[in-house]
Phi, psi and omega in degrees: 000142183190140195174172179288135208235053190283284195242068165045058183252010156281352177053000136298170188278341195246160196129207178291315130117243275213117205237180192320127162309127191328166185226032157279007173056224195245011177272135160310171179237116195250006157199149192217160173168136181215158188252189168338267216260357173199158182231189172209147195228140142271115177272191180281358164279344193099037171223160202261128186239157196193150103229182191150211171273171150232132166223324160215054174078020198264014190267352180079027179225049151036050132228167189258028167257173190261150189216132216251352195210142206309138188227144184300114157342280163207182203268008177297145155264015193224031179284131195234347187203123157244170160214128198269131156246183186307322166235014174214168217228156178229176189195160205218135178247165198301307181318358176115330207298140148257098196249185216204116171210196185092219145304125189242357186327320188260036199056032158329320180247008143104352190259039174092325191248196146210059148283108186320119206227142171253316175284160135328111176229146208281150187259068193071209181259351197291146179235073161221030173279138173253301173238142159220118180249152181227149175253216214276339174214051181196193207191132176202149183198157168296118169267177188263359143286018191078349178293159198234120180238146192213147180211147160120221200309182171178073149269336162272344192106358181309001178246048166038055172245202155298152166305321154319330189279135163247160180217141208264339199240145147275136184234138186307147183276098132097212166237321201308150186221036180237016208259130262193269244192133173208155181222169203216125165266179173323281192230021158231154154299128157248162169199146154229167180286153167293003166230050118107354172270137200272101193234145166210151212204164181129213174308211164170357190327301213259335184116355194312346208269347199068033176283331176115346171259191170210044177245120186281149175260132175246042185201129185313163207204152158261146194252145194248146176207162213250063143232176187266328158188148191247125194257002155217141180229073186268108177292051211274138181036221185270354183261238178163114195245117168250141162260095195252134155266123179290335204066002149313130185295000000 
C-alpha cells in the first residue's frame, strides 16, 4: 500500500513520509476502502480498523487527532463491509445491520437528522441490508430483496428524487427488486441488474454517466455498451471505471 501520507492515511511505513507500521499483523483483509483523507479495512476476524485525518469523526472512535496506523473501531468481531465517502463514513454487520458516522450536514448518514455522529450509529431498525457505498455527501445500498436505497445530498438528481430534494432516511430507489450491485461517485450513481444491465443516473457534467451526453439525469437510465455483460461498476470521483465482460474466450 501506498500513496501520499501527510496525514497518514496509507497506514504504513511508505510514502513521503513515514509513520508507525500497519498493526494487522498476519491477519487477511477481507474489505477495504478509501477516501482523500481516511480509510477502513474489515479483517478476516470481522473487525474494523480506520486511519487517517480527522475532520468530522468519520474513521468512527471519536477522537480528534490524526492516525497514522490502522486503529480498531471498536471491540466488535462481526463487521463485514465499509465504505469511506468524503467525511463519513457506513459499515454492514454480519446481521444484516447498517451502521453510519462521521460527517451529517446533508443526512449522509441516513439516520433521521444532520448531526455529526463520532461512534458508529445504527441506521434504522432493518438487518437485510447487503452492500453499501458512498460518495462524497450521500450513501446508497442494497437490500436482500433486491431493492435499491438512497440518502443525503441530491443536488444533481442522484437519489432519484427531486432535485431539490434532500433526504435524511433511506429512501427506495424506484420499484425494481432486481438490483446486483451499486456503486456511488461524487455526484452519480452506477448500479447494474441482475441480467446483467448497466443503469445510471446523478450528476453528468463530465460525461461520467456514459450516455454519450453531458446533461444530468434524475431517474436510472440504461447504459448501453457493446459487451456481453457487466460485472463491477466502480464509480470514483467524477469518473467512472467498468470492469466489463467482453465475451472473449
Amino acid at each position: 500500500m501506498w500513496d501520499y501520507t501527510r496525514f497518514g492515511q496509507p497506514g504504513t511505513l511508505t510514502g513521503r513520509t513515514e509513520y508507525s507500521s500497519a498493526c494487522l499483523g498476519r491477519v487477511g483483509v477481507a474489505s477495504l476502502s478509501a477516501a482523500d483523507s481516511h480509510g477502513l479495512v474489515v479483517d478476516e476476524l470481522g473487525r474494523l480498523w480506520a486511519w487517517g485525518r480527522h475532520l468530522a469523526f468519520e474513521r468512527g472512535f471519536g477522537e480528534s487527532e490524526d492516525y497514522h496506523c490502522f486503529t480498531l473501531v471498536d471491540d466488535g468481531n462481526d463487521w463485514v463491509q465499509a465504505a469511506t465517502g468524503g467525511w463519513h463514513s457506513c459499515a454492514l454487520k454480519r446481521d444484516g445491520s447498517l451502521w453510519s458516522w462521521g460527517r451529517n450536514d446533508w443526512g449522509q448518514l441516513g439516520v433521521g437528522d444532520r448531526e455529526n455522529r463520532d461512534r458508529p450509529v445504527r441506521v434504522g431498525e432493518d438487518g437485510d441490508w447487503t452492500a453499501v457505498s458512498t460518495g462524497s455527501l450521500r450513501s446508497v445500498a442494497l437490500k436482500r430483496d433486491g431493492s435499491l436505497w438512497q440518502w443525503g445530498a441530491n443536488e444533481g438528481g442522484q437519489l432519484d428524487f427531486d432535485a431539490r430534494a434532500t433526504c435524511v432516511r433511506p429512501t427506495r430507489v424506484g420499484v425494481a427488486s432486481d438490483w446486483k450491485a451499486v456503486a456511488a461517485g461524487d455526484g452519480h450513481t452506477l448500479a447494474l441488474k441482475r441480467d446483467g444491465s448497466l443503469w445510471a443516473w446523478g450528476s453528468n457534467d463530465g460525461g461520467q454517466l456514459g450516455l454519450g451526453t453531458a446533461w444530468d439525469v434524475h431517474d436510472p437510465i440504461r447504459v448501453r455498451c457493446q459487451a456481453a455483460g457487466s460485472r463491477q461498476v466502480p464509480a470514483q470521483g467524477s469518473t467512472t471505471v467498468g470492469q466489463l465482460d467482453f465475451g472473449f474466450a
